[in-house]
MIRODO-62663 format. One record per residue (C-alpha): residue number from 1; residue in one letter; x, z, y. Coordinates in steps of 0.1 Angstrom, whole numbers, plus 5000, padded with zeros to 4 digits. Each point is the difference from the previous one (the first is absolute). Layout:
// residues N
+-----+------+------+------+------+
!  nr ! rest !    x !    z !    y !
+-----+------+------+------+------+
! NUM !    a !    X !    Z !    Y !
...
+-----+------+------+------+------+
This chain:
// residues 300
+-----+------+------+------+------+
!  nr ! rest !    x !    z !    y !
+-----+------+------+------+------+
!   1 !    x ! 3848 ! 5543 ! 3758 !
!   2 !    x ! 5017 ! 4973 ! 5015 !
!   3 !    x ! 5032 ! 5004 ! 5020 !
!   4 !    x ! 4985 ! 4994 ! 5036 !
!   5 !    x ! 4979 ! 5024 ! 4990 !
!   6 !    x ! 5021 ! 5023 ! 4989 !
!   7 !    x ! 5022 ! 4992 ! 5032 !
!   8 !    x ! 4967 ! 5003 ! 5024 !
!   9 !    x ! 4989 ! 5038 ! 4987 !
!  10 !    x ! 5036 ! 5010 ! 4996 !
!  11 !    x ! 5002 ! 4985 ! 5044 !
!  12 !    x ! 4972 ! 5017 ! 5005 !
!  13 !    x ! 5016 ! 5034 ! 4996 !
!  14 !    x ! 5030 ! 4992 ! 5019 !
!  15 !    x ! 5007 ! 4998 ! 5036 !
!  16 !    x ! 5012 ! 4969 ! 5017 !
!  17 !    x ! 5038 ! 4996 ! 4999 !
!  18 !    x ! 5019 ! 4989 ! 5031 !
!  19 !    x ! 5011 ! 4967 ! 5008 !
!  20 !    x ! 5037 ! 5012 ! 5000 !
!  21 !    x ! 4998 ! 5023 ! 4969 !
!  22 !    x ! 4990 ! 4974 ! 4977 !
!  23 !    x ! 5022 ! 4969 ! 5013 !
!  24 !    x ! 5029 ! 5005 ! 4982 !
!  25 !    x ! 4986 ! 4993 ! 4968 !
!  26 !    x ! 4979 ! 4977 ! 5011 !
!  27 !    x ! 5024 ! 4965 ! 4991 !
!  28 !    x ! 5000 ! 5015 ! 4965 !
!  29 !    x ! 4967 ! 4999 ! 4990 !
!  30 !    x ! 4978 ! 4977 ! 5030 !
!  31 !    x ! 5001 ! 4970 ! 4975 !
!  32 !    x ! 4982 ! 5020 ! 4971 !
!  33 !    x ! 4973 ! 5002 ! 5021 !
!  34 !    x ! 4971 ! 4978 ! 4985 !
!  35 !    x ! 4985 ! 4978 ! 5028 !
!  36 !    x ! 4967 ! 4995 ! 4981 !
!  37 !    x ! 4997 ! 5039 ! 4996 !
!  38 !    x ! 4973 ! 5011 ! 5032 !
!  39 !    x ! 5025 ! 5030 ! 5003 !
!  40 !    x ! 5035 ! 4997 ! 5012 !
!  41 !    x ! 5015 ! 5032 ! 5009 !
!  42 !    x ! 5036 ! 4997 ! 4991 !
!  43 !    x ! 5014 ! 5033 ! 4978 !
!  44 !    x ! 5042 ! 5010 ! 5008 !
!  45 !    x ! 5020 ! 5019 ! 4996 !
!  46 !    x ! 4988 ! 5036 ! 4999 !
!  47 !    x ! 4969 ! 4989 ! 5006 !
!  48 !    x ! 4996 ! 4989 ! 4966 !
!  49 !    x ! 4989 ! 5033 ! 4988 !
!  50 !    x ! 4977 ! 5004 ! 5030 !
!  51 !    x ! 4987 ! 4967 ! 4996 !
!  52 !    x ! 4999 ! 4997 ! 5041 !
!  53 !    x ! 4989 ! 4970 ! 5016 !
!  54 !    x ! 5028 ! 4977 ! 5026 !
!  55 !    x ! 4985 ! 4989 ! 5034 !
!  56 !    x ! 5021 ! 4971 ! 5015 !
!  57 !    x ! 5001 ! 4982 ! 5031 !
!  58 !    x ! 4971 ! 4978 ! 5010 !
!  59 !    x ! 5005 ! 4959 ! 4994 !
!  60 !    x ! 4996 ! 4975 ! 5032 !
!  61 !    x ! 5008 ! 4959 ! 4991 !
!  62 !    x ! 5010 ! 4967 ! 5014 !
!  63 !    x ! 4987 ! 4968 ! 4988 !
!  64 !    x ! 5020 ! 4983 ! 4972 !
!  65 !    x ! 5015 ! 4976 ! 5020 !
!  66 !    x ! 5024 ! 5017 ! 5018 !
!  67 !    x ! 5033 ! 5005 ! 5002 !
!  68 !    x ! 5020 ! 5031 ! 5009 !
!  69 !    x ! 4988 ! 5031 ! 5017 !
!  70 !    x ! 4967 ! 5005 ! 5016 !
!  71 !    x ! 4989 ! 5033 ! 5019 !
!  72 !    x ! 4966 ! 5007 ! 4987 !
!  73 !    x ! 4974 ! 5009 ! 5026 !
!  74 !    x ! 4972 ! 5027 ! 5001 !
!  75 !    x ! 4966 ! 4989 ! 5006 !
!  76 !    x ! 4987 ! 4996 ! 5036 !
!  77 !    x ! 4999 ! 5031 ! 5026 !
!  78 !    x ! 4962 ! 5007 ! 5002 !
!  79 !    x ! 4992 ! 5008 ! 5038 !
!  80 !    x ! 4981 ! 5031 ! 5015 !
!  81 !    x ! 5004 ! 5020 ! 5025 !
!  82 !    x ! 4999 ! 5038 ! 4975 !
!  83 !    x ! 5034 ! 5010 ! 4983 !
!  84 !    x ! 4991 ! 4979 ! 4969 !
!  85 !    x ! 5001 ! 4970 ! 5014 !
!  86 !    x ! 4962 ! 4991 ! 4992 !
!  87 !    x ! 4975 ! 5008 ! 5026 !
!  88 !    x ! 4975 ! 5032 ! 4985 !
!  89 !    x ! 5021 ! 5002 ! 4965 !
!  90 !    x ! 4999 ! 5035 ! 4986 !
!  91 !    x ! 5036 ! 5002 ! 4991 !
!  92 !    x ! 4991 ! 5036 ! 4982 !
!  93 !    x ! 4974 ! 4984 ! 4975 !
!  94 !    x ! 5021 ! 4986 ! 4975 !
!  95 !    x ! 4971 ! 4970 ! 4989 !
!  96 !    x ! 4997 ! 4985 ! 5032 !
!  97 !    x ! 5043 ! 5001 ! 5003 !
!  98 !    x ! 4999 ! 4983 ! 4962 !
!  99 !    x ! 4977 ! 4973 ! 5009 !
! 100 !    x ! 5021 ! 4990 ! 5031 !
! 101 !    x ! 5028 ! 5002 ! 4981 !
! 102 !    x ! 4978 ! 4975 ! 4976 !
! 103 !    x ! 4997 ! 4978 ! 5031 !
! 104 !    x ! 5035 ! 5003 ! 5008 !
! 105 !    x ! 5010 ! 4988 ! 4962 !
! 106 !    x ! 4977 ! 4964 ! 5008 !
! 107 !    x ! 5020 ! 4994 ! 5032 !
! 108 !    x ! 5035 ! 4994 ! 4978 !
! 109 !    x ! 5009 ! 4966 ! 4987 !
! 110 !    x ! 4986 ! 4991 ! 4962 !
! 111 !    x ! 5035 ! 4987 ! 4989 !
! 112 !    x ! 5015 ! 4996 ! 4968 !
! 113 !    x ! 5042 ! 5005 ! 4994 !
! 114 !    x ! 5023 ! 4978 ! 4979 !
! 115 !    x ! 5005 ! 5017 ! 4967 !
! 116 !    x ! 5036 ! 5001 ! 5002 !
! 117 !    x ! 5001 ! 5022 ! 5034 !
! 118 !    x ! 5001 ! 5039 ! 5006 !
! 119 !    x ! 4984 ! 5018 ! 5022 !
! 120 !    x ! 5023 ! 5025 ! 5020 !
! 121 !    x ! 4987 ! 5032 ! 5013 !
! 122 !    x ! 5017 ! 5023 ! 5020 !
! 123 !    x ! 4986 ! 5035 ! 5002 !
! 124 !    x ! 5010 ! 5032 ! 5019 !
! 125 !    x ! 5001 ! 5037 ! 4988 !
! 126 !    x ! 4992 ! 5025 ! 5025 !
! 127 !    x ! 5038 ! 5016 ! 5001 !
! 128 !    x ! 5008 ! 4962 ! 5015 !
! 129 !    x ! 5014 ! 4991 ! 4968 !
! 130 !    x ! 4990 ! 4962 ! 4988 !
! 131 !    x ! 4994 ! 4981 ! 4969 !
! 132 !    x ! 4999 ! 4966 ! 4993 !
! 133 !    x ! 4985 ! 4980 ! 4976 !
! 134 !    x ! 4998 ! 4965 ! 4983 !
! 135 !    x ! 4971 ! 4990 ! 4973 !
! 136 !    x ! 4996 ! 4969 ! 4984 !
! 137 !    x ! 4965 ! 4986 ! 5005 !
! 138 !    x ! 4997 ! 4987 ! 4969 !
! 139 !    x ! 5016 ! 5028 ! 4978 !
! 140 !    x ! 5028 ! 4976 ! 4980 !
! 141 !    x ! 5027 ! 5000 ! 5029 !
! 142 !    x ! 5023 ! 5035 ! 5006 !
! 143 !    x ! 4992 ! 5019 ! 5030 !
! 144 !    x ! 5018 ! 5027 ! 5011 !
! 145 !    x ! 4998 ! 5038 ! 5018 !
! 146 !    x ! 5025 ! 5008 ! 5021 !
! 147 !    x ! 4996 ! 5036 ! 5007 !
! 148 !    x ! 5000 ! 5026 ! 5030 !
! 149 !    x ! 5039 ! 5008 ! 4989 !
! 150 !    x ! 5010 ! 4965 ! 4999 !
! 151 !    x ! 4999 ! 4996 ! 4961 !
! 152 !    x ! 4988 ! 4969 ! 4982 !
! 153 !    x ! 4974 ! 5002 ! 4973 !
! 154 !    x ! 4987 ! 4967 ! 4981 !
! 155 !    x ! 4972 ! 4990 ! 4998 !
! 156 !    x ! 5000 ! 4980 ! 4962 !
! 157 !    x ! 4973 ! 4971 ! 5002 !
! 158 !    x ! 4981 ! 4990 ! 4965 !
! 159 !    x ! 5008 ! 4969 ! 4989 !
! 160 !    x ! 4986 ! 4987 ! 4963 !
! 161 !    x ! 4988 ! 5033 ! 4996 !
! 162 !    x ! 5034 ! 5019 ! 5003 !
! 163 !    x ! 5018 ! 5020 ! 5027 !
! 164 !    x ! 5040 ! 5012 ! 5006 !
! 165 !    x ! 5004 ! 5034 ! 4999 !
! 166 !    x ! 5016 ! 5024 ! 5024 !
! 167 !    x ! 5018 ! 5031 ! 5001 !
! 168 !    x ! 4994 ! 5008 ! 5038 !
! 169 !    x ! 5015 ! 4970 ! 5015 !
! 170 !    x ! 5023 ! 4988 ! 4970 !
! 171 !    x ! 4989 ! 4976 ! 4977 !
! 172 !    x ! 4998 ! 5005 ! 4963 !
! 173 !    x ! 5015 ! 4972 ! 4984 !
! 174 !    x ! 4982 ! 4981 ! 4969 !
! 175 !    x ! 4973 ! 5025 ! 5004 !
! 176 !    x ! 4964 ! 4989 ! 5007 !
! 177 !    x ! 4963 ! 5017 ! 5001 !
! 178 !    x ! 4970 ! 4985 ! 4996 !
! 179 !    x ! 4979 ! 4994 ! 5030 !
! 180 !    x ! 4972 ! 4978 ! 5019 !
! 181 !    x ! 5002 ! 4987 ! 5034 !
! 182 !    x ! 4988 ! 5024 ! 5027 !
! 183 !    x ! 4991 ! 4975 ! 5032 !
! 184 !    x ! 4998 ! 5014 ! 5037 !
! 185 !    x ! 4970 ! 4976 ! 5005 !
! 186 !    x ! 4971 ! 5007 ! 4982 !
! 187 !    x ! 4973 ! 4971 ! 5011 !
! 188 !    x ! 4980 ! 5010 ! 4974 !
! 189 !    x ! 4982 ! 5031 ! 5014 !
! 190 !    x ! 4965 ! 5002 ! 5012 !
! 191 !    x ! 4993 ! 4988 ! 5030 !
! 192 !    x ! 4968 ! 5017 ! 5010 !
! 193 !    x ! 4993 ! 5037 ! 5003 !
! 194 !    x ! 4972 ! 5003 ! 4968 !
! 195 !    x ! 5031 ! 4980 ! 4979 !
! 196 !    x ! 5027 ! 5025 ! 5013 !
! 197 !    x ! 4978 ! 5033 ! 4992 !
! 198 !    x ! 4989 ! 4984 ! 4967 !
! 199 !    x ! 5039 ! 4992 ! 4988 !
! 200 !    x ! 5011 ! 5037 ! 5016 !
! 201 !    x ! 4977 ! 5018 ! 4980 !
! 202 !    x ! 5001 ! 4979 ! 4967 !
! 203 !    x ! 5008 ! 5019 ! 4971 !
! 204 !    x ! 4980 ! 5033 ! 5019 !
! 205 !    x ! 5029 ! 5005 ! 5020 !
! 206 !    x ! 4999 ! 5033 ! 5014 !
! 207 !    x ! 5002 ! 5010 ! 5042 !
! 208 !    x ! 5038 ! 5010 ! 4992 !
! 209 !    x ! 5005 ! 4969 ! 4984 !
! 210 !    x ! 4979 ! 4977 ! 5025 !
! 211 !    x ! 5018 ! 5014 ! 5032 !
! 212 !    x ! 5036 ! 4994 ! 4981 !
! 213 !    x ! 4991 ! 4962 ! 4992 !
! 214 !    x ! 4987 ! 4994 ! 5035 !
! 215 !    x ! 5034 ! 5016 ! 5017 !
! 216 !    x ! 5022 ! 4982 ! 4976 !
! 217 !    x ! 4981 ! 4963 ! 5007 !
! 218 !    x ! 5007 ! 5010 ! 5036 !
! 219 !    x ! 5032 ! 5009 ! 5002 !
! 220 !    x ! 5015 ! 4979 ! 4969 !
! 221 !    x ! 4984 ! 4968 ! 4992 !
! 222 !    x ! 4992 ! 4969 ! 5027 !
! 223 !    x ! 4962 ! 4985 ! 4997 !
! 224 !    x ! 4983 ! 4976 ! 5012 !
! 225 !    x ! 4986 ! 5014 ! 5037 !
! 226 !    x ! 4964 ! 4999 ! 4981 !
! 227 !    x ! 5012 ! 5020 ! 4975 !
! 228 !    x ! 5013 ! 5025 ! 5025 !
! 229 !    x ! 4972 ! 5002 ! 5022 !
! 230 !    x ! 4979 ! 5011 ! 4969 !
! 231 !    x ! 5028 ! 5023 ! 4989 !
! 232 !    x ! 4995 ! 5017 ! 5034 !
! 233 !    x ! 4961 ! 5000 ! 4990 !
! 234 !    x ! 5004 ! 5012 ! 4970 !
! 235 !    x ! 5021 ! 5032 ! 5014 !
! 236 !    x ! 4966 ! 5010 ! 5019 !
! 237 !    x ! 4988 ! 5015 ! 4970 !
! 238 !    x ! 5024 ! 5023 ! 4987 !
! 239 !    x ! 4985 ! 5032 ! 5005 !
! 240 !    x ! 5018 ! 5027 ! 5022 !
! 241 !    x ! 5012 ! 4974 ! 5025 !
! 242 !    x ! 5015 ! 5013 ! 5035 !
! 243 !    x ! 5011 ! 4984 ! 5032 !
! 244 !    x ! 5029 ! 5015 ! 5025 !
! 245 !    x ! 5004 ! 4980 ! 5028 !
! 246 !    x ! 5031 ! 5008 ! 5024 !
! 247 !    x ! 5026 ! 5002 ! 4973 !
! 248 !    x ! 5034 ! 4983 ! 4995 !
! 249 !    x ! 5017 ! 4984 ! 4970 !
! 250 !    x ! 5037 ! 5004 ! 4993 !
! 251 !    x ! 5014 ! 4974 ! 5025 !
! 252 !    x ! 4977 ! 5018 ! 5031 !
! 253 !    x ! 4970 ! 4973 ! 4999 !
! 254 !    x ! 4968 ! 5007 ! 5008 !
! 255 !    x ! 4974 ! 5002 ! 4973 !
! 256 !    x ! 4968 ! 5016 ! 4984 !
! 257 !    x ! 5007 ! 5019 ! 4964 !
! 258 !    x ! 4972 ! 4989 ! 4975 !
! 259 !    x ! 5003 ! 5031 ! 4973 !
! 260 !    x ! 4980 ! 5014 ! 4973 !
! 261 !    x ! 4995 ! 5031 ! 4979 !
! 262 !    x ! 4980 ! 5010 ! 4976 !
! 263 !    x ! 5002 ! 5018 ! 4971 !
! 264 !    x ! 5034 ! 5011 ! 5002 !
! 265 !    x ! 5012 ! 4965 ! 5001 !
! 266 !    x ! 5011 ! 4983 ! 5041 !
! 267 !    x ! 5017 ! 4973 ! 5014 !
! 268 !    x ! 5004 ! 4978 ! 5033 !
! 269 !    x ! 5011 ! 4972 ! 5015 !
! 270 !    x ! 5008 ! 4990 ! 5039 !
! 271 !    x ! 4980 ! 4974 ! 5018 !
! 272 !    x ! 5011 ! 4986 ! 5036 !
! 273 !    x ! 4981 ! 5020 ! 5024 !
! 274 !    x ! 4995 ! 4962 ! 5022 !
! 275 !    x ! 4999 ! 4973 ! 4974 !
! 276 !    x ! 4988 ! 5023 ! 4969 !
! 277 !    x ! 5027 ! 4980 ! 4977 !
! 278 !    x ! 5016 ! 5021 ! 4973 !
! 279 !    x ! 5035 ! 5018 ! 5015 !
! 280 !    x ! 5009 ! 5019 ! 4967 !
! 281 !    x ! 4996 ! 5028 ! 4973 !
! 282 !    x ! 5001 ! 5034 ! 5015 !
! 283 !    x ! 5013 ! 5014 ! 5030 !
! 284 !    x ! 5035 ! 4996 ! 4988 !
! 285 !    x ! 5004 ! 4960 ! 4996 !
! 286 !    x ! 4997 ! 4976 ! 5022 !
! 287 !    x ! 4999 ! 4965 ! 4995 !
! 288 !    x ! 5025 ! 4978 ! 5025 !
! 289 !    x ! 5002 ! 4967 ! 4984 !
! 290 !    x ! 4982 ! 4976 ! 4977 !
! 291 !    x ! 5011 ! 4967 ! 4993 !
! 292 !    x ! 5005 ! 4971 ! 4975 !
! 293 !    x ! 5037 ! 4986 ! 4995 !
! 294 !    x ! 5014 ! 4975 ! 4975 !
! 295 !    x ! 5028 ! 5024 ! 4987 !
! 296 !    x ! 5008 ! 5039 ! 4991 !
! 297 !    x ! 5022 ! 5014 ! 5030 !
! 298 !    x ! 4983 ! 4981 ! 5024 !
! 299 !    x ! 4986 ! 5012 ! 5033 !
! 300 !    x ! 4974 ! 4985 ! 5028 !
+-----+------+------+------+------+
């Protein structure tokens, strides 16, 4: 047995780990992660043993050209005169809200970032607590977390296959692990819905397995708007699916939860109740900012 495969049953037993639990270790071992491999669930910390899978914030880009700071903007308001913004939606059956969320993902901008940027995200935690974070898009430059308390943690890029090592934020001089770039911009995924089913469920991934892959491409990695349109497809046929219209994420927004559960495994994320873009993982964080800057520790 391989070890994704190993790593897929042993996920498959385990319940989703928080965003927060799992960031701390997260700078020590995000470069390990291969890029070729189809899964990449990140494993700290305690969550070694558990072999839990890390959901991150969702990606948005400016073109390579620029300069600086950019905002990045969600997708067009649709228009309608019910409370989801689209005239006769059915905001409590969860395929209709996925494929307007798939026609929400076509109205972004198909743009591509410079390699040597990061993309910043800035998330809120339900107790008003916030989180920042930098990510280098192509996986050789040092991000950085800067966490609810204040503290730094590094992010160690891969660079000819090797990355510094950490001890929380202090750097281990001389020492080295081996690594492989992991990039925030995968253009490589499938851009049509039969593509994205057919690389979710290669290797006989199972429904535990399928729903993790789809949440962590959502909330972790930035595609091409094709790719997340068929993403959003591809989450129609996880089995179990619910819609609850009229809830609120962490910040107070507006949103539908999309959620599953079967089997003994669940899990959910938040769509905008008006524009059906993705708002976050859970009902406990809430995402607030999305950008692309040209350094760590810088701000829109």
């Amino acid at each position: 047995m391989d070890e994704m495969q190993l790593l897929r049953e042993l996920g498959d037993r385990t319940p989703l780990a928080t965003r927060n639990d799992l960031a701390p270790a997260r700078a020590a071992l995000l470069a390990k992660t291969k890029p070729k491999a189809r899964k990449r669930f990140a494993i700290y910390g305690a969550a070694v043993a558990a072999m839990a899978a890390a959901i991150f914030a969702v990606f948005a880009l400016i073109p390579p050209s620029h300069s600086g700071t950019e905002n990045v903007s969600g997708p067009a308001r649709n228009t309608g005169e019910n409370t989801g913004g689209v005239t006769g939606a059915r905001n409590d059956d969860p395929v209709q809200v996925l494929r307007l969320a798939a026609t929400s993902a076509l109205q972004t901008k198909d743009i591509t970032p410079r390699s040597d940027q990061f993309v910043y995200i800035k998330t809120q935690f339900e107790n008003g607590s916030v989180r920042e974070d930098w990510f280098s898009v192509d996986g050789t430059h040092d991000g950085l977390f800067k966490m609810q308390t204040g503290e730094d943690m590094p992010v160690p890029g891969c660079r000819n296959g090797k990355m510094a090592v950490y001890k929380g934020p202090d750097l281990l001089p001389g020492k080295t692990d081996d690594c492989e770039p992991n990039p925030a911009y995968r253009p490589d995924l499938p851009t049509d819905a039969a593509g994205m089913i057919k690389y979710l469920r290669k290797g006989n991934a199972s429904l535990n397995s399928t729903a993790k892959d789809i949440s962590f491409l959502l909330s972790s990695i930035y595609m091409r708007p094709q790719s997340r349109a068929a993403l959003f497809e591809a989450a129609t046929k996880i089995e179990g699916l619910t819609a609850t219209p009229g809830v609120t994420d962490a910040a107070g927004r507006q949103g539908i939860q999309i959620g599953w559960n079967k089997d003994g495994y669940s899990g959910d994320f938040i769509v905008d109740a008006k524009t059906y873009a993705y708002l976050g993982y859970r009902k406990n964080e809430a995402q607030m900012a999305m950008a692309i800057v040209d350094k760590v520790g810088q701000r829109p």
